[in-house]
C-alpha positions as CSV (number, residue, x, y, z in Angstrom):
1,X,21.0,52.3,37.4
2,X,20.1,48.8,37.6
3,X,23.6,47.5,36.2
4,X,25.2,49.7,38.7
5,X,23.4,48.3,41.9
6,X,23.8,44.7,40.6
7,X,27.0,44.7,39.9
8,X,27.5,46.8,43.3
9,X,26.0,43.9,45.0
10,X,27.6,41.5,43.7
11,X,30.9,43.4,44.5
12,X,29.8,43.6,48.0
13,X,28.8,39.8,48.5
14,X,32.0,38.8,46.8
15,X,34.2,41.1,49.4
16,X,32.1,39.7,51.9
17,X,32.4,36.1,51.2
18,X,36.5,36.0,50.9
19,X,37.1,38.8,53.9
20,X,34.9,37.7,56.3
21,X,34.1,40.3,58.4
22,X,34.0,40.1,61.7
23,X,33.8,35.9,61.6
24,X,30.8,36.8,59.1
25,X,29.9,33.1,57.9
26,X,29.8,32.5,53.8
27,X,26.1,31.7,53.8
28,X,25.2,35.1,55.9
29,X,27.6,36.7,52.9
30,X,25.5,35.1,50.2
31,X,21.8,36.3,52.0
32,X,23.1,39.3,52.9
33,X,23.6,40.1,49.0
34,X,20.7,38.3,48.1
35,X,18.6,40.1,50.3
36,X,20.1,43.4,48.7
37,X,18.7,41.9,45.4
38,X,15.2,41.6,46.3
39,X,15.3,44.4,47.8
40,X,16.2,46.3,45.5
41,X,13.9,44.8,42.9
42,X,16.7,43.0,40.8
43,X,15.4,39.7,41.3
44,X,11.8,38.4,42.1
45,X,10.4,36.0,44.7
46,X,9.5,33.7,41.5
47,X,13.3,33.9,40.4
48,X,14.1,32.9,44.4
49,X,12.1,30.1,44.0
50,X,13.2,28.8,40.5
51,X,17.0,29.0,41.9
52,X,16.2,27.2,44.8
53,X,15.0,24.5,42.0
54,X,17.5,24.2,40.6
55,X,20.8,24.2,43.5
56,X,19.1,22.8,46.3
57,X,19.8,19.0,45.7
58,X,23.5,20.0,44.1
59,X,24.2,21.5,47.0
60,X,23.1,19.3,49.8
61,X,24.4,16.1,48.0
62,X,27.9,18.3,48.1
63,X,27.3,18.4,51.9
64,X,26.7,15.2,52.8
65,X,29.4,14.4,50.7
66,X,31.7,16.3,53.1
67,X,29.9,14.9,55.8
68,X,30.9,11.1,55.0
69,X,34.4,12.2,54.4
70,X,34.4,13.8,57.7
71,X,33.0,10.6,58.9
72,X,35.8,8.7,57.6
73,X,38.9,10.6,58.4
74,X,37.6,10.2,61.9
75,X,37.6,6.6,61.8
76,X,41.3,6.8,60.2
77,X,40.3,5.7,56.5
78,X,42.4,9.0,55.3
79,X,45.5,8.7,57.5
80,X,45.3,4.8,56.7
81,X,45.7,5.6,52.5
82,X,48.3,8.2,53.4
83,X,50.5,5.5,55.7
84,X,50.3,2.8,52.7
85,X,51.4,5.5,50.2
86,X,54.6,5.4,52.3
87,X,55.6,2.5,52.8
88,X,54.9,2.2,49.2
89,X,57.0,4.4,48.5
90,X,59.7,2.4,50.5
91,X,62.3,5.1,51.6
92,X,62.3,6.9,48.2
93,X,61.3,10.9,48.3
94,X,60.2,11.1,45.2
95,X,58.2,8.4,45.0
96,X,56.5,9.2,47.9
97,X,55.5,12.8,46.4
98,X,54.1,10.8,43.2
99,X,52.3,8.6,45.7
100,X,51.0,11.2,47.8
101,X,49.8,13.5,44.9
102,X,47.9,10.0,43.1
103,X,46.2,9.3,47.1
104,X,45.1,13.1,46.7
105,X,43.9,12.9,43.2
106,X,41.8,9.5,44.3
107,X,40.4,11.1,47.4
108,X,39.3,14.4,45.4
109,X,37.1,11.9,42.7
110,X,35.5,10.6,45.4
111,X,35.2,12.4,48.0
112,X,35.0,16.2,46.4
113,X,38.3,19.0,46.0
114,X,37.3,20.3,49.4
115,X,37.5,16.9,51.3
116,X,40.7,16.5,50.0
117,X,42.2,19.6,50.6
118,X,41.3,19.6,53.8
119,X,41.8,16.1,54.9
120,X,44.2,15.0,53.5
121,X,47.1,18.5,54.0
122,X,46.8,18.0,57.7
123,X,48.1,14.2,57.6
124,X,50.7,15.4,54.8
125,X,51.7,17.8,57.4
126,X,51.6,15.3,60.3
127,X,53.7,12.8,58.4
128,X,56.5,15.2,56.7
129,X,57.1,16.9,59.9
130,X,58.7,14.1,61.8
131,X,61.7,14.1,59.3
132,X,62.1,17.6,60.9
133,X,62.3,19.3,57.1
134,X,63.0,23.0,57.1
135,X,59.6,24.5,55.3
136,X,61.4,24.5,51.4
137,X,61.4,20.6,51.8
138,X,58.1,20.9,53.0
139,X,56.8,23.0,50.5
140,X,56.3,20.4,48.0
141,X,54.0,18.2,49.3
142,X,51.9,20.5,51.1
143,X,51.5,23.3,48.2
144,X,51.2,19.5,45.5
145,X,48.5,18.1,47.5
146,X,46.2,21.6,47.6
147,X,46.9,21.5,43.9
148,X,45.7,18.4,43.1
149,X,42.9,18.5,45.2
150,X,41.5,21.0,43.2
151,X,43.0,19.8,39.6
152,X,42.0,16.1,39.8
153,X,38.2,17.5,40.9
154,X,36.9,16.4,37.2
155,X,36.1,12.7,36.9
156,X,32.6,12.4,38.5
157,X,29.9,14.3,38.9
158,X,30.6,14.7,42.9
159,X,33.9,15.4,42.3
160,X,32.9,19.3,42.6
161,X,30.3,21.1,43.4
162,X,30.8,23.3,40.5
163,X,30.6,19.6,38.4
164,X,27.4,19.1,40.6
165,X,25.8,21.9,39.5
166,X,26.5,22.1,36.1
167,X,25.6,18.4,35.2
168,X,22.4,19.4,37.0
169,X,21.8,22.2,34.8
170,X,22.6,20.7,31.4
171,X,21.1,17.5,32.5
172,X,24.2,15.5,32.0
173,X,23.7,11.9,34.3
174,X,26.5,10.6,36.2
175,X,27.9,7.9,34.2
176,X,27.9,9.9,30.6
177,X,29.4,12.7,32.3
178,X,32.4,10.3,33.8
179,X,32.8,8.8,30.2
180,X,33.5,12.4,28.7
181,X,35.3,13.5,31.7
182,X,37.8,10.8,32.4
183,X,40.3,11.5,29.7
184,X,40.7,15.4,30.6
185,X,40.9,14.5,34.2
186,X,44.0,11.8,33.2
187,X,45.3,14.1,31.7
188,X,45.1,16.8,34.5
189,X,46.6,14.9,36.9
190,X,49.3,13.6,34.7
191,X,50.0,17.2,33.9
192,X,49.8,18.3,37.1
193,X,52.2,15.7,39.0
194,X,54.5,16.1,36.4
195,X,54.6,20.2,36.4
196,X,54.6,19.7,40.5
197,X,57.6,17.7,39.5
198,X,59.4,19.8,37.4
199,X,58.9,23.0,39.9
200,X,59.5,21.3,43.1
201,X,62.7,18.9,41.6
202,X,65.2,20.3,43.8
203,X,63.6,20.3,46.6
204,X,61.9,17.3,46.7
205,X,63.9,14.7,48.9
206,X,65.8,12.2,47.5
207,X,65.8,9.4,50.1
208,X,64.3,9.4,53.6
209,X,64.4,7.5,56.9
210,X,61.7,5.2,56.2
211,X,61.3,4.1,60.2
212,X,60.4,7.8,60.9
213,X,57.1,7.5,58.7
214,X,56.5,3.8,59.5
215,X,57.0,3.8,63.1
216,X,53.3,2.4,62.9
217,X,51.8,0.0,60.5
218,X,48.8,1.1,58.2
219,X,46.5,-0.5,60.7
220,X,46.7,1.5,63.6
221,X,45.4,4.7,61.9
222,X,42.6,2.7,62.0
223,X,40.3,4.7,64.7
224,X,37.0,2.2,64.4
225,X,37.4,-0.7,62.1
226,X,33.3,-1.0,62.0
227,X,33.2,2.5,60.2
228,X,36.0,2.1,58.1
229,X,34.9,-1.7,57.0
230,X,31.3,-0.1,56.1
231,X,33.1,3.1,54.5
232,X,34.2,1.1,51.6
233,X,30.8,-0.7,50.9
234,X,30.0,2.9,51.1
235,X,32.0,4.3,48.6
236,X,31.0,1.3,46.5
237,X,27.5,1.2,46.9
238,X,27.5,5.3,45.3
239,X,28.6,4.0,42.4
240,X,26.7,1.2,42.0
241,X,23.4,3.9,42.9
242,X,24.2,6.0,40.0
243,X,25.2,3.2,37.7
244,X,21.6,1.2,38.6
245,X,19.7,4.3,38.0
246,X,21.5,5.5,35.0
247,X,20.7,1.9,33.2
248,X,16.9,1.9,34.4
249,X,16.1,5.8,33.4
250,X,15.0,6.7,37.1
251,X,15.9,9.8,38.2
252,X,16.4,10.1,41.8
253,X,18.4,13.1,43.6
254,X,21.8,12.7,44.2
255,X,21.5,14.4,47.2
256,X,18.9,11.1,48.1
257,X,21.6,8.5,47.0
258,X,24.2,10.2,49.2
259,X,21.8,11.5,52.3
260,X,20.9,7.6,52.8
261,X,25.1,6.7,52.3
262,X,25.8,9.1,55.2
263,X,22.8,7.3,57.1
264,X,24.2,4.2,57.2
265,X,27.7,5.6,58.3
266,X,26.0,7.6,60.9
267,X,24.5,4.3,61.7
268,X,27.7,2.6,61.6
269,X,29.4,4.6,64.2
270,X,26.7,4.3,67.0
271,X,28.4,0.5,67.7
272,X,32.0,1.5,68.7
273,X,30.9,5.3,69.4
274,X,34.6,6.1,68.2
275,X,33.1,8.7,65.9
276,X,31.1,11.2,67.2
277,X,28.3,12.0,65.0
278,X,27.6,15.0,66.7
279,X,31.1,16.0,66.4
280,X,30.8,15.6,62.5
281,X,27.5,17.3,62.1
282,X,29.5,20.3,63.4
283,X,32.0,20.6,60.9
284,X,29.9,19.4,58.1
285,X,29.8,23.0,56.1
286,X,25.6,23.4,56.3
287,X,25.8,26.9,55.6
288,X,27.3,26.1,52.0
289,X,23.7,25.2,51.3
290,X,22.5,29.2,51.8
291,X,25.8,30.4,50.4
292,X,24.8,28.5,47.3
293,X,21.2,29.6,46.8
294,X,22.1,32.7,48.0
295,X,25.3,33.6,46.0
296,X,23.2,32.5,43.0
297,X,20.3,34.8,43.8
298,X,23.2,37.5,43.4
299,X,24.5,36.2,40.3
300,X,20.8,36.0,38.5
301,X,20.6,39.4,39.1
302,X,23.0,40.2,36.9
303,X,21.5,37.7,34.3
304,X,18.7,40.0,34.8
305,X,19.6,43.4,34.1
306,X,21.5,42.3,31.0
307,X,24.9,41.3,32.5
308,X,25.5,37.8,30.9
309,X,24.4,39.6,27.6
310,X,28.1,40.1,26.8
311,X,28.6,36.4,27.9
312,X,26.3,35.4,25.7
313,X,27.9,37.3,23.1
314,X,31.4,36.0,23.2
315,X,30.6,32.2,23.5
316,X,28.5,32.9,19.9
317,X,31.6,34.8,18.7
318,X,34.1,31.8,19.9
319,X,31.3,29.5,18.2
320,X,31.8,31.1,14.8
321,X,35.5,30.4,15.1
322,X,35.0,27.0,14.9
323,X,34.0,24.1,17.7
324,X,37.5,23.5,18.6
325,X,38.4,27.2,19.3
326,X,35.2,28.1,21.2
327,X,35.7,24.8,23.8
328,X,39.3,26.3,24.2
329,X,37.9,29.7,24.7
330,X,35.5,29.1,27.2
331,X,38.0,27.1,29.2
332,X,40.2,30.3,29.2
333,X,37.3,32.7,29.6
334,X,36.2,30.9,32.6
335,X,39.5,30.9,34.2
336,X,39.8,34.5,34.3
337,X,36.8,35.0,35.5
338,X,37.4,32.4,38.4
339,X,40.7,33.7,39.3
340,X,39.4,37.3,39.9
341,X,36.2,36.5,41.2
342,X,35.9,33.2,42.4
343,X,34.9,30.0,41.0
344,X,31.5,29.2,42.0
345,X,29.6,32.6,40.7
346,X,31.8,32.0,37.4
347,X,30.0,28.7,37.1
348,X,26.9,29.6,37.6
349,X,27.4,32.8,35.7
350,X,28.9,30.8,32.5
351,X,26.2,28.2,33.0
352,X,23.4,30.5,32.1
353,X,25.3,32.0,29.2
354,X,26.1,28.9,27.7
355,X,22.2,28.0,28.2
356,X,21.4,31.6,26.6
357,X,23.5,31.0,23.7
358,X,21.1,28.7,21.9
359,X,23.7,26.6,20.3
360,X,23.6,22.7,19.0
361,X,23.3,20.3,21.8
362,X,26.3,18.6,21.7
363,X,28.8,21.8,21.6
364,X,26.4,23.3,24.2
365,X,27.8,20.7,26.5
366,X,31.1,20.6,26.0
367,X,31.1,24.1,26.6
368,X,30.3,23.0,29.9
369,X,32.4,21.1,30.4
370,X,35.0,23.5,29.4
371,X,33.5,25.6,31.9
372,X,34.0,23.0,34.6
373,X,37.8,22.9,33.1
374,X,38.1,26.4,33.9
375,X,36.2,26.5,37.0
376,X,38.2,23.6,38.5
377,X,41.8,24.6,37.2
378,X,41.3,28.2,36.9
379,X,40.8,29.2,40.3
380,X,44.6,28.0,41.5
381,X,45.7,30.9,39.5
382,X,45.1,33.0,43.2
383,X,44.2,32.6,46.6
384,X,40.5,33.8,46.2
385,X,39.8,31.6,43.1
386,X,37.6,29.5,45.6
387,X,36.7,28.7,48.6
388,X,38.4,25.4,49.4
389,X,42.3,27.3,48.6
390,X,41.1,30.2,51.2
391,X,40.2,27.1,53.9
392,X,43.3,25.4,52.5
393,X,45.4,28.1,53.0
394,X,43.6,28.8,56.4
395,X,44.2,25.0,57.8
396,X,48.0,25.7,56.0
397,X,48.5,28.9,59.0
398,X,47.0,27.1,61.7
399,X,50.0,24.7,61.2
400,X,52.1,27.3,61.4
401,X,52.8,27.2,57.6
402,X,52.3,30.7,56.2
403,X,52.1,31.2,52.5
404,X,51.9,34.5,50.8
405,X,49.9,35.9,48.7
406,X,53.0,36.7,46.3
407,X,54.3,33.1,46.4
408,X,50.9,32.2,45.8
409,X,50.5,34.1,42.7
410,X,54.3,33.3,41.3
411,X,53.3,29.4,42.0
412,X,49.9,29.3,41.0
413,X,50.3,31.0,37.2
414,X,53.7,28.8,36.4
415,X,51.4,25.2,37.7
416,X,48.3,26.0,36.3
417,X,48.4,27.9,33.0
418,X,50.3,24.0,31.4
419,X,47.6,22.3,33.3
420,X,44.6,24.3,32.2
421,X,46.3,24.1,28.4
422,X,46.9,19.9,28.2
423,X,43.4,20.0,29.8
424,X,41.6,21.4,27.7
425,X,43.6,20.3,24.6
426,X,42.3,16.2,26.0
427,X,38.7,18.1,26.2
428,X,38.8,18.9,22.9
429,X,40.5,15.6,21.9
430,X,37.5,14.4,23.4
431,X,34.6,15.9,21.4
432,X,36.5,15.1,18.0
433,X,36.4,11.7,18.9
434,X,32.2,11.7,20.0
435,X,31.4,14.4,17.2
């Protein structure tokens, strides 16, 4: 009976989450379920209390993450790198789609998949629209740069909140994680531009009118110099943070390190008052900090009555089969999972097997980090694999772009299924190379 209510729950949140109900908000979704679980007896106040442990600083270093990209594609920082991979690009189509996909790949390390996504598509859009394309020549760049947004998401810890979580949970600090991390992610995004190629080829444009995109320099998508001066001592100071800490064994939150960083651009913006600050706080997603306590509470619950058992069960199977094959395994495993029911209960829900599993230390995380693999690259296989493609394709409509679900599906398994494979494959290159 218990099985049946938990994973009816669960059911229900999920529904609720993607659908959205009546403008029902993602973190009412996630309570809503998570009040069913208490309810109901499947998880205690103790358990509440032990999740809120363990997410809280993941998920509000996410959101002041988003809140200092927010910050800086209002003071033009975003349109700025988008206007200098043009005229890079210097007339030449494809050039400019290899340019474009690299600018989204940079802003998703840094500034997290979501940021990217939905930053950087709307000045994509902006830009491709004043060569008055027909939407197959448009196609490219928009669909590329929600792609890579989402495939590029591995290099650093903040890269995801999926990677935030999960180096949280293992215990995996910044700079080890990059290390491990930076070959799969070159790989990805190698991969990825290149099967976007490939796809895309005969639509992509050959040559283009290069006074239509340049009818501005760089410089004048430059909303308050001030901000965007102090955003890249910003950006810099992060990774100086993590590095400093790393070397002198103090642990301090991320969610510290990058609370004080959107501080000081908050700060920042008062001189110019260019940037509204409370504008930003606005749009800065808050309620992804009750979504994520409270879609975990929903996803414990199955822990609880015996649901990650089976998990459990299969990563000690793929483990018999040898390192190799269970790393590839899990990657897979945690694709499927993410493309039918979304990315971030799949993490967490993998996360606890993996933990349950009891295996050696070092396989234990890369098993993780084929998690995150799948968790990252898995979810493009469909529009509800996570959150960030809904809002993507949401932002995509608003434009007047409309992508359907079946072109969604046809794109997303021919793109992602090489991706997820060379991906992987580089993972596993990896821990042959540590072991």
């Amino acid at each position: 009976m218990e099985k049946v209510l938990a994973a009816s729950v669960f059911l229900l949140t999920l529904l609720l989450v993607i659908f959205k109900p009546k403008g029902l908000g993602i973190g009412w979704s996630a309570w809503i379920g998570a009040s069913l679980c208490i309810l109901f007896g499947l998880v205690s106040f103790e358990d509440v209390l032990r999740i809120t442990s363990i997410v809280w600083d993941a998920t509000l270093a996410f959101v002041f993450l988003i809140f200092i990209s927010i910050v800086l594609d209002k003071a033009g920082m975003f349109e700025w790198m988008a206007l200098k991979a043009i005229g890079y690009a210097k007339g030449n189509g494809v050039l400019l789609f290899v340019f474009l996909m690299l600018l989204g790949a940079f802003i998703s390390a840094i500034f997290a998949n979501d940021g990217a996504s939905l930053m950087l598509t709307p000045i994509i859009y902006s830009k491709i629209k004043y060569l008055n394309l027909s939407k197959k020549y448009m196609l490219p760049y928009i669909m590329g740069s929600g792609f890579v947004a989402d495939t590029s998401s591995l290099p650093l810890v903040i890269s995801n909140l999926t990677n935030i979580i999960t180096a949280h949970f293992f215990g995996i600090d910044f700079w080890s994680y990059a290390l491990l991390m930076f070959f799969p992610n070159l790989v990805s995004v190698a991969s990825s531009i290149m099967v976007l190629f490939l796809f895309y080829r005969k639509d992509l444009l050959r040559k283009y009118e290069r006074e239509v995109l340049e009818s501005l320099p760089a410089k004048y998508a430059i909303r308050d110099g001030f901000v965007f001066r102090i955003g890249w001592f910003v950006i810099l100071l992060m990774g100086l943070s993590f590095l400093l800490f790393e070397l002198l064994k103090v642990y301090v939150p991320f969610s510290v390190i990058l609370g004080l960083c959107a501080l000081a651009l908050a700060f920042s913006s008062l001189k110019n008052r260019i940037v509204s600050i409370e504008e930003t706080a606005r749009l800065t997603p808050w309620n992804i900090v009750f979504f994520s306590i409270g879609m975990y509470v929903v996803v414990y619950s199955l822990n609880n009555v015996g649901f990650t058992r089976l998990l459990v069960h299969l990563i000690r199977e793929f483990y018999q089969l040898g390192d190799v094959q269970a790393i590839l395994i899990t990657g897979v495993l945690s694709t499927v999972l993410s493309a039918t029911m979304n990315n971030l209960p799949t993490v967490m829900l993998m996360n606890l097997s993996i933990d349950s599993a009891n295996l050696p230390d070092k396989i234990t995380q890369f098993l993780a980090l084929a998690n995150l693999v799948g968790t990252n690259i898995g979810p493009k296989l469909t529009p509800i694999g996570s959150l960030a493609t809904l809002l993507w394709l949401h932002v995509l409509e608003n434009k007047g772009i409309s992508i359907s679900w079946g072109y969604y599906l046809k794109v997303g398994f021919v793109l992602t299924l090489p991706i997820l494979l060379a991906t992987l494959l580089a993972l596993c290159t990896v821990y042959l190379v540590v072991l």
